[in-house]
BAKOL-723069 format. One record per residue (C-alpha): residue number from 1; residue in one letter; x, y, z. Coordinates in steps of 0.2 Angstrom, whole numbers, plus 5000, padded with zeros to 4 digits. Layout:
<pts>
  num  residuo    xx    yy    zz
  NUM        A     X     Y     Z
...
</pts>
This chain:
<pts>
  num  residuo    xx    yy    zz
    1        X  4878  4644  4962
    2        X  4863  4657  4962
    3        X  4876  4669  4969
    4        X  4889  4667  4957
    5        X  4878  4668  4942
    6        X  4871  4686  4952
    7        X  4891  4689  4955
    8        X  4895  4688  4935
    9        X  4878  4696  4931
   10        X  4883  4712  4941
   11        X  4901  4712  4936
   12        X  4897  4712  4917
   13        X  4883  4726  4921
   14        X  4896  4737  4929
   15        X  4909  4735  4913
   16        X  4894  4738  4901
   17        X  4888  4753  4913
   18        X  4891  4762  4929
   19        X  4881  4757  4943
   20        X  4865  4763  4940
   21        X  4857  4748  4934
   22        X  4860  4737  4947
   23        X  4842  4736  4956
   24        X  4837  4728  4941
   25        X  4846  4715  4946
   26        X  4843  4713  4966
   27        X  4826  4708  4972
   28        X  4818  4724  4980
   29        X  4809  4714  4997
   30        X  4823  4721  5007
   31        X  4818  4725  5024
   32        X  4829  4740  5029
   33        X  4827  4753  5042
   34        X  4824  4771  5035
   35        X  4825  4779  5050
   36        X  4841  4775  5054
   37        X  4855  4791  5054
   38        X  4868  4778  5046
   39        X  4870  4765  5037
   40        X  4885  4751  5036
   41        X  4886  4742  5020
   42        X  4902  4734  5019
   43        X  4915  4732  5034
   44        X  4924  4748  5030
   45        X  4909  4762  5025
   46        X  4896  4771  5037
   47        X  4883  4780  5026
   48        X  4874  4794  5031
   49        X  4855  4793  5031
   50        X  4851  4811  5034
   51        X  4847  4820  5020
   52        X  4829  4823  5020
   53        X  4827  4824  5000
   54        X  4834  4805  5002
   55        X  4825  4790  5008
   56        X  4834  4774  5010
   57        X  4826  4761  4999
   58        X  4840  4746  5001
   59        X  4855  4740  5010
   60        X  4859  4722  5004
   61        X  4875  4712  5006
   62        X  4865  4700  4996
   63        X  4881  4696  4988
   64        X  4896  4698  5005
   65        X  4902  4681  5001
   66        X  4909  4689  4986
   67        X  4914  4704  4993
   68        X  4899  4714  4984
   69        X  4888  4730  4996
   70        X  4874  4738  4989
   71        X  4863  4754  4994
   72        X  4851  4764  4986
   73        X  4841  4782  4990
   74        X  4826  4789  4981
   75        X  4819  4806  4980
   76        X  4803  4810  4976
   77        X  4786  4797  4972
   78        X  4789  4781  4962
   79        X  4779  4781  4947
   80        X  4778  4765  4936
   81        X  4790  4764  4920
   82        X  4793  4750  4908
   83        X  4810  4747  4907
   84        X  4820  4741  4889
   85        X  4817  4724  4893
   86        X  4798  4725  4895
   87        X  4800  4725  4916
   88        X  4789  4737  4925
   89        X  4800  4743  4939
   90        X  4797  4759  4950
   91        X  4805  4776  4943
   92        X  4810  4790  4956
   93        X  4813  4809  4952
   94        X  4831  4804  4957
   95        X  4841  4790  4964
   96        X  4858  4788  4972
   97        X  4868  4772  4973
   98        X  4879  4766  4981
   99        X  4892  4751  4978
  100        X  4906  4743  4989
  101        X  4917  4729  4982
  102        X  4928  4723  4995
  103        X  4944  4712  4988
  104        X  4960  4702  4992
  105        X  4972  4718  4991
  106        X  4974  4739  4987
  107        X  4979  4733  4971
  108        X  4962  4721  4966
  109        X  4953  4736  4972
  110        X  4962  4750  4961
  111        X  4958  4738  4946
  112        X  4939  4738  4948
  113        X  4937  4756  4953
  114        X  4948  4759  4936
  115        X  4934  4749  4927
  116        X  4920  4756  4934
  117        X  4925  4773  4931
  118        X  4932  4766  4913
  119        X  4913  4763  4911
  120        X  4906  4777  4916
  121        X  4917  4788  4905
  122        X  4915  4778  4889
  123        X  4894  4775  4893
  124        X  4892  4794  4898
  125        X  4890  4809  4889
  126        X  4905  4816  4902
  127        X  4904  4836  4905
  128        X  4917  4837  4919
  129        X  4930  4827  4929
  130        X  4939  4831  4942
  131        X  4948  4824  4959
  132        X  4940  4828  4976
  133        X  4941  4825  4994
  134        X  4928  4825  5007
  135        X  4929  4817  5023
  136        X  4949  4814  5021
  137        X  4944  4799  5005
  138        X  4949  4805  4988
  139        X  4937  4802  4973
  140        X  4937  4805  4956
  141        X  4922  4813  4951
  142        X  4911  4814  4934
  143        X  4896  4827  4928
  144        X  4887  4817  4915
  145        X  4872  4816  4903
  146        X  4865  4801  4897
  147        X  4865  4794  4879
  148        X  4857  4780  4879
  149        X  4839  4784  4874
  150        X  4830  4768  4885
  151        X  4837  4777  4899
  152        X  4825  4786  4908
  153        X  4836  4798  4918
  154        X  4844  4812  4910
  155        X  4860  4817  4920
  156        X  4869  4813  4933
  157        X  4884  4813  4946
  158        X  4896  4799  4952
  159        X  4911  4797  4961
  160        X  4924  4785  4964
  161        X  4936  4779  4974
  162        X  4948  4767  4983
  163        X  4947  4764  5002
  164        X  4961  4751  5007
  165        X  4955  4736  4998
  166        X  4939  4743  4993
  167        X  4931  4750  4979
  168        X  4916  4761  4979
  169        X  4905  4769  4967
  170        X  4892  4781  4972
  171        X  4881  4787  4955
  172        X  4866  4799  4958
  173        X  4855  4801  4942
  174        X  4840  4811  4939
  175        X  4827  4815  4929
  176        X  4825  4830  4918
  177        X  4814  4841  4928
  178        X  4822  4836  4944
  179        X  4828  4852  4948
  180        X  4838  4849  4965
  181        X  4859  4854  4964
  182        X  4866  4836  4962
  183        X  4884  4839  4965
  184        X  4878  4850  4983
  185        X  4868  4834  4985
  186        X  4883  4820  4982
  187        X  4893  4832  4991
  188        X  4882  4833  5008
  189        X  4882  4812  5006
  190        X  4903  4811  5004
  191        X  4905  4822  5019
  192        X  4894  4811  5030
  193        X  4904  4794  5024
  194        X  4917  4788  5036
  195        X  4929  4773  5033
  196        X  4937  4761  5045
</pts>
């Protein structure tokens, strides 16, 4: 049941959003192994985990029994910040996320990669799109700025794509005075994904 309710939880966040939000929503006592040079979340992605402005704060299939992956990176020190519904979470210079939804067909998985993207183009201040490939996998890719004001991060990057009867969405958002490239950065992470 608990997973359900998380199931229905996550899906409304990612129609109302992209998938930034989500560690709000997973408890953060993941063990994972930061060292590692990749990653698997889901049974079709290898991440990598070699970008040393990145470290690897989770990997959960909390939710595999509905077909749902999640990863996440941060760059630079956590520093407290209350979030809009009075939560004191840790905020990181930047962080990239990473979401797999793995469903019955290609079709299934064209639909919520449609949605996420939907959401990310209604709930951003969009500045660019356009269609890439790196590593042979296809994404559509968005620049952004963020309009909401209880947003703490200012900009950001995200792609989006469809792998077989995945979707995936990988969102990397920074502050305002985080001055790495974030498209050289998302690029560098989509070079080093492979899919089986």
């Amino acid at each position: 049941m608990k997973r359900k309710i998380c199931a229905c939880i996550l899906c409304l966040t990612l129609t109302l959003t992209g998938c930034s939000v989500l560690p709000s929503i997973f408890d953060e006592d993941t063990t994972v192994d930061v060292n590692a040079e990749y990653i698997t979340v889901s049974s079709h992605l290898t991440a990598p985990n070699t970008d040393e402005r990145l470290t690897l704060l989770n990997n959960m299939d909390t939710l595999s029994s509905d077909g749902l992956y999640y990863a996440s990176w941060t760059a630079g020190n956590a520093q407290s910040y209350e979030n809009a519904d009075g939560d004191t979470v840790d905020l990181y210079d930047a962080q990239l996320y990473l979401l797999v939804g793995e469903y019955n067909n290609a079709e299934s998985a064209q639909e919520n990669m449609d949605t996420w993207l939907a959401a990310g183009q209604n709930n951003y201040d969009v500045t660019n799109e356009e269609t890439v490939t790196y590593g042979e996998q296809s994404y559509t890719m968005i620049t952004y700025n963020f309009v909401n004001e209880e947003n703490p991060y200012a900009r950001g990057i995200s792609a989006f794509g469809v792998y077989e009867n995945c979707a995936v969405c990988i969102e990397l958002t920074c502050l305002e005075e985080y001055d790495e490239d974030l498209q050289e950065m998302l690029t560098t992470f989509l070079n080093g994904c492979t899919y089986q």
